[in-house]
N, C-alpha and C positions, 0 to 999 in steps of 0.2 A: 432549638438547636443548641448542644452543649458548645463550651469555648475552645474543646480540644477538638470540633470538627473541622475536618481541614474545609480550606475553600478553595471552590470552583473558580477555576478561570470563567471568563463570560465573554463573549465582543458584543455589539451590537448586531441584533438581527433586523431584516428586513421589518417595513413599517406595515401594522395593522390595518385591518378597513374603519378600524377608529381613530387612525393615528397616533396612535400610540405604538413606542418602540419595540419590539419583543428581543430579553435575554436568550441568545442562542446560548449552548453549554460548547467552548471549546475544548473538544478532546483532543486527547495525544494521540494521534494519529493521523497519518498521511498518504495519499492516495499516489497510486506506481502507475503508470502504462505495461502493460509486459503483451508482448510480441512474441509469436511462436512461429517458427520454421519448418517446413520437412516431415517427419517424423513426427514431432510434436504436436504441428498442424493438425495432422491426420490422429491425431490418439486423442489429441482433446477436443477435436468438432470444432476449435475455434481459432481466429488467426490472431484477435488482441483481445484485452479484458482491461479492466480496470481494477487494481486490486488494495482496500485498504490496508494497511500493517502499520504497526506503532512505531513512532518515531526514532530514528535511531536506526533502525531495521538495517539487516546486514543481505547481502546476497544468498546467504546460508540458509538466512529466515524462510526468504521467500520462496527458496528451492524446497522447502522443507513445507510449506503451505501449499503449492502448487502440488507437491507429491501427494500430498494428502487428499487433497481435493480431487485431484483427476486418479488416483490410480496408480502412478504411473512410477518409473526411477531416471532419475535426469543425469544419475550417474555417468559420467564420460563426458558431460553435454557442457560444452562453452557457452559463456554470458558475457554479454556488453552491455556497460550502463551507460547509455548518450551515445553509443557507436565508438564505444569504447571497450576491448577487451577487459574483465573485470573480475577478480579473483571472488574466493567466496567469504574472503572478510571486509569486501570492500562496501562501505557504509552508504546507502542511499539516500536522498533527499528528495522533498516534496514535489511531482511530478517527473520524475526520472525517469527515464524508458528504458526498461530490461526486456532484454530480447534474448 
């Protein structure tokens, strides 16, 4: 491994059946709740999903991920982070519920 490679974050993963520790690789990324309503419901087959997206991730992002995946345009369509009305710059955190 050259010195100009970067390095991995790492945490402790769960223990072996030898016991010994195993390095999980923490990535940047963070998992959402999103919740769909109405319309939504009925276009994506589904009422919640679990979605990962890289840290940081804005409402824009995920509007833009969910479009992609299902089809569909969310165009017009209101979002709450935490049961909170939420614009489409508003910056999300690890386990946050978009609905």
């Amino acid at each position: 491994m050259s010195r100009d490679a970067p390095l991995l974050k790492c945490r402790r993963g769960p223990v072996s059946r030898k016991g010994r520790r195993e390095a999980v690789l923490a990535s940047e990324h963070m998992q959402l709740n999103v919740v769909f309503f109405a319309r939504l419901k009925r276009e994506t087959g589904v009422e919640h999903l679990t979605l990962d997206v890289a840290d940081g991730s804005d409402v824009r992002a995920v509007a833009s991920l969910i479009e992609a995946r299902y089809g569909l345009s969310l165009k017009g369509c209101m979002v709450a982070v935490n049961e909170s009305y939420a614009t489409p710059d508003t910056v999300l955190t690890p386990g946050a519920e978009v609905a």
